[in-house]
N, C-alpha and C positions, 0 to 999 in steps of 0.2 A: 756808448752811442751819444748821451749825453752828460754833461757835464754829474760828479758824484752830488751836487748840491742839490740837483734837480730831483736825484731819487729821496734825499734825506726829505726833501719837501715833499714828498706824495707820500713815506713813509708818516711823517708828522701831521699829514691832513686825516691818515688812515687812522691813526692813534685819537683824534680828535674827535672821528667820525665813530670809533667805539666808546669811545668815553660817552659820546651825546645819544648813544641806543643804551646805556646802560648794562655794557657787557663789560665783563672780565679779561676774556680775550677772545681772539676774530681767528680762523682759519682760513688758509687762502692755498687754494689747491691746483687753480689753472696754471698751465706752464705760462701764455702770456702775461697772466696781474701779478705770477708773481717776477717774470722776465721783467715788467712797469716799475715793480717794486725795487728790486735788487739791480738794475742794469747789468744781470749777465746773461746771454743770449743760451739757451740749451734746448735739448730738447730730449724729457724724458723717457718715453715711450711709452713701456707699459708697467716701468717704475714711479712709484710715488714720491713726489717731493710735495711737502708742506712746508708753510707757512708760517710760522704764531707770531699774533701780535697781541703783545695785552695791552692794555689800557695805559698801563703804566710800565716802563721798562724797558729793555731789549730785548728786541724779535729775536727770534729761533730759527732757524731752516732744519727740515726732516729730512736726508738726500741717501740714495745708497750709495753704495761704496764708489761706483761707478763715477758718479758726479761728484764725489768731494771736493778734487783738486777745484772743478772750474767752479762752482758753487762757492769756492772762499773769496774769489776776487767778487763776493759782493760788495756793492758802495752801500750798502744798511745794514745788514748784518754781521757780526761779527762770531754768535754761539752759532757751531753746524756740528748736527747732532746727527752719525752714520747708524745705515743699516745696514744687513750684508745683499740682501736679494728680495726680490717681492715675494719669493717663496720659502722664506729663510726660513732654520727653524726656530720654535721656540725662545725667545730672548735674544734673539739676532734681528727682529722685523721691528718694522714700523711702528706698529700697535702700540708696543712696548714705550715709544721714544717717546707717544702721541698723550700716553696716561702720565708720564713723568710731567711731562711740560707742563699738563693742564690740572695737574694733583688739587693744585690750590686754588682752581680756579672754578667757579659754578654756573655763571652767566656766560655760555661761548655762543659768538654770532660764527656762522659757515656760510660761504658763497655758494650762488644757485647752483652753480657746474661742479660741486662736489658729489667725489662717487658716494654710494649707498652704504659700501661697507666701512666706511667716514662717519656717518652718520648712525650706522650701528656702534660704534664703539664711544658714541655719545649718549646712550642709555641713562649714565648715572647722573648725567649733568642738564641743566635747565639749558635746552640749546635752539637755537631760531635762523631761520636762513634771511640774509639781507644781501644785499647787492652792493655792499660798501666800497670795493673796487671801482666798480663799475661807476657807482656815482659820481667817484674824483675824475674818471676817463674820459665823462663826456666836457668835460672840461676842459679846453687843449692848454698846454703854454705854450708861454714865447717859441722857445728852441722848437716845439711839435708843431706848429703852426708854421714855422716857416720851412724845416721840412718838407711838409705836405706841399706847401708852395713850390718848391723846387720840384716835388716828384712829379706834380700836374705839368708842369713847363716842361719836363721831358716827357711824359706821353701828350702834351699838344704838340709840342717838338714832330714827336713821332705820327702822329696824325695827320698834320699836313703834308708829314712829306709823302705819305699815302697818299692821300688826297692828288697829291700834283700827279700820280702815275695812274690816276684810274682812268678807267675806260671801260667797255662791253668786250668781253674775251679776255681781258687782263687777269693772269695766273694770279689766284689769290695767295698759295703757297709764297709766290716770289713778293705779292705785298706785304706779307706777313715779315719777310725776312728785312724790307726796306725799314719798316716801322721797328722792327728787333733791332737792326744795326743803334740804336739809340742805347742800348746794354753798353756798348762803349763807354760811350759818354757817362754812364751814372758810374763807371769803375775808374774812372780817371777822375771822377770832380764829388764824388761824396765820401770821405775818410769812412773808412771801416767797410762799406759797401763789398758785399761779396757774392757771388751768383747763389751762392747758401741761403741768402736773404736779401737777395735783390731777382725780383722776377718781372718779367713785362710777360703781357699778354696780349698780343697785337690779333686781335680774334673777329670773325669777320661772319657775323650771319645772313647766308644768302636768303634771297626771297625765292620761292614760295616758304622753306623750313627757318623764315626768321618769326613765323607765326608763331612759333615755340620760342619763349623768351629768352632760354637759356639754348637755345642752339647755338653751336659754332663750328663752321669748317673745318675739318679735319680730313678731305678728303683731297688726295694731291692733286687732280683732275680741276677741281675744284675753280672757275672761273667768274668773273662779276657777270650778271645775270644782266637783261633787261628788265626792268624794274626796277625795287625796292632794295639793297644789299643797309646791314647796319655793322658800322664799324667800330669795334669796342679798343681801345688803346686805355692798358691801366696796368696795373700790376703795382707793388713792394719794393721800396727801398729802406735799407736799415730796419724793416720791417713796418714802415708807414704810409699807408693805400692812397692813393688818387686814379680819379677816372676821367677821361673822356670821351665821350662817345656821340658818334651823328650816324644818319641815316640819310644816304643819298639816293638820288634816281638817277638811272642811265640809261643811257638808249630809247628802247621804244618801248612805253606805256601807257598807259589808257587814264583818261580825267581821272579815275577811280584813283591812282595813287596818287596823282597832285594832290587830292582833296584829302585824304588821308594825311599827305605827309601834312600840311597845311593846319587842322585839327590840331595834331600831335604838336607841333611846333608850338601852337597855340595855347596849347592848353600847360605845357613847359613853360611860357614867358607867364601865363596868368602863376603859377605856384612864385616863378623868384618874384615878381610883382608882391604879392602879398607876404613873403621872409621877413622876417625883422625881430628882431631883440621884443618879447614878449607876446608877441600873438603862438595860441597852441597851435599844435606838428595837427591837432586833426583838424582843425579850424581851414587847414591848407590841402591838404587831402578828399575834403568836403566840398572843397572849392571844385576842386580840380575834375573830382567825379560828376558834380553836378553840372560842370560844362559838357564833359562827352556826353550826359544824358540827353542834356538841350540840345546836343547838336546832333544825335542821335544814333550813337556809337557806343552804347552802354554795354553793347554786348561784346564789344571788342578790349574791354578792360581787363587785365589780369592780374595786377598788383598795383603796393601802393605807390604814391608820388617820388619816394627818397627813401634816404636811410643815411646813419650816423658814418665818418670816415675815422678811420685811426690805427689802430693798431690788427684792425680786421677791417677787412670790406665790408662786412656789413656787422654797425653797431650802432645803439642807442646816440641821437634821438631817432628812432621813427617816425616819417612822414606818413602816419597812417590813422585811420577814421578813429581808431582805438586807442590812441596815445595820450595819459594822463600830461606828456611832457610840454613845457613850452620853449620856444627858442632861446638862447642866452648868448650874449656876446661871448666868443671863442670857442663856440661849439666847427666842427665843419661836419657836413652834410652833403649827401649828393640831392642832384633833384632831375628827374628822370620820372614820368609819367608815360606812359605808352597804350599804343594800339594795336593788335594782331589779329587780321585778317586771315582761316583757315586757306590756303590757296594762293592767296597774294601776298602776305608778309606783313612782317612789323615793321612800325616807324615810334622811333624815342630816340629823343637826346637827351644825354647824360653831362651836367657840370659838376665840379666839385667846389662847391662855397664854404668860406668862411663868413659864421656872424660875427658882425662887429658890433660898436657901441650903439651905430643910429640906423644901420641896416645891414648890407652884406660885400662882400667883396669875392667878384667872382674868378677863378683861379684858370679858366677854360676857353677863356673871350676872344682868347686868341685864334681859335679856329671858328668860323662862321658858322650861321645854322637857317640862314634864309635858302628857298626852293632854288631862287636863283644861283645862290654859291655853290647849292650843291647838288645840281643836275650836270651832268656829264655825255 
């Protein structure tokens, strides 16, 4: 996906990041930190592949049989230690490969997304969970950074061209396929891009059941309402997330969703208003709640302001009241606050920003978000 330099450097920030906890070696058991790690794209199921990284040395990989071959073409590893099956017997399993590696070792840090029976066969050793992955991730680089660039430009791409076909009666099904036709585009212009690990989700929730944040039509009848409709255009490319998302009115509605979408909007420009390189993720979340309260829509809140972009739709930082974190230049972020109406629907737009040094740079700007643009 990226260049083999790129993993040797997250490899060597992770070595660095053990050495400063004072561990011997780190276990890293998710298939994406360690896909981040190794740049080979797999996907285990309900076989275990690990990790080791010690402090000082070269990493390990734990793979069964299954995954050896693609498992070698890692750009960091070079020791791949087989098993035969996750049920294998006796001196054919994991376990075994997991006590060798770590013989010598007595300080082991494990990521939180490590299974249980991981953490049982750490009995004998002084072991602590840390997020050391995770810490280098919300970090983007260069090459993931403009990535993410590229993948927002094709779902605004895809967005508008929605947008140009809406109307009241307009088959959602066939908007869905307008905003999809964009899967082209990402198979012609991004190397390696495959529908394996390139997805869009051109997903469209109608009003009254856009009241449910996570609703999305799936019903082929399925037509733009009068009202409120919110239209999510996002998905995965090379396996790196961007969104965007608006919420239009069409047809014949009543003041009640003007004023609503209005709020909503509102209350979106105040969170990127206040983004920037050092102010904390709850500091803006805080913000953001205590305007619906003043304007007196407290009850229409369901979640927080954002959340972190990258290698998952939803990852640290958190844009939430609870957030020890604060912004940092090359983090991205979405920012998406919302309102939902039992009966009438939701209104939230969704950008995907990059922080920069002195503020942010927004990746979404390309599709409008005033009442005016986006009544129909």
């Amino acid at each position: 996906m990226f260049h083999s330099s790129e993993y040797q450097q997250r490899l060597k920030l992770l070595q660095e990041r053990v050495k400063d906890a004072d561990l011997d070696a780190f276990i890293v058991r998710t298939d994406l930190n360690i896909i981040y790690l190794t740049g080979v794209d797999y996907y285990s199921a309900e076989r275990k592949i690990l990790m080791i990284v010690p402090a000082k040395g070269e990493p390990s990989l734990i793979v069964p049989r299954m995954e050896q071959e693609r498992l070698s073409r890692s750009a960091t590893v070079d020791n791949i230690l087989t098993y035969w099956e996750m049920d294998a017997k006796p001196g054919r399993g994991w376990k075994e490969l997991l006590h060798k590696l770590l013989d010598n070792h007595r300080r082991i840090g494990v990521e939180p997304q490590a299974d249980a029976d991981i953490i049982t066969e750490l009995q004998n050793h002084d072991w602590q969970v840390l997020p050391l992955v995770e810490d280098i991730r919300v970090i983007k680089s260069p090459s993931e950074i403009a990535l993410t660039r590229r993948v927002a430009n094709y779902w605004t791409q895809a967005m508008n061209a929605m947008l140009a076909e809406i109307s009241v009666g307009k088959s959602i099904p066939e908007l869905m396929k307008i905003g999809g036709n964009v899967m082209e585009s990402i198979l012609a212009n991004e190397a390696g891009a495959s529908y394996s690990n390139s997805a869009t989700y051109m997903l469209l929730s109608c009003s009254p059941k856009s009241s449910s944040p996570h609703y999305f039509s799936t019903n082929p009848d399925d037509t733009i309402p009068d009202g409120a409709t919110i239209i999510n255009s996002m998905g995965y490319v090379n396996r790196y997330c961007a969104e965007n998302e608006r919420t239009i009115l069409a047809g014949n509605y009543t003041p009640q969703y003007a004023e609503l979408f209005d709020i909503a909007q509102q209350g979106q420009q105040l969170a990127l208003n206040l983004i920037k390189p050092g102010v904390p993720c709850a500091d803006v979340d805080s913000a953001v709640q205590d305007f619906f309260i003043n304007q007196g829509v407290a009850e229409h809140m369901r979640h927080r302001a954002g959340h972190g972009f990258g290698m998952e739709g939803h990852e640290r930082p958190y844009t939430s009241e609870g957030s020890e974190e604060t912004y940092q230049p090359n983090m991205l972020i979405s920012v998406e606050p919302g309102l939902y109406v039992e009966g009438i629907g939701g209104f939230r737009h969704c950008d995907t920003l990059l922080i920069t040094e002195d503020g942010t740079e927004n990746f979404t700007l390309g599709t409008p978000k005033d009442r005016a643009s986006l009544t129909f």
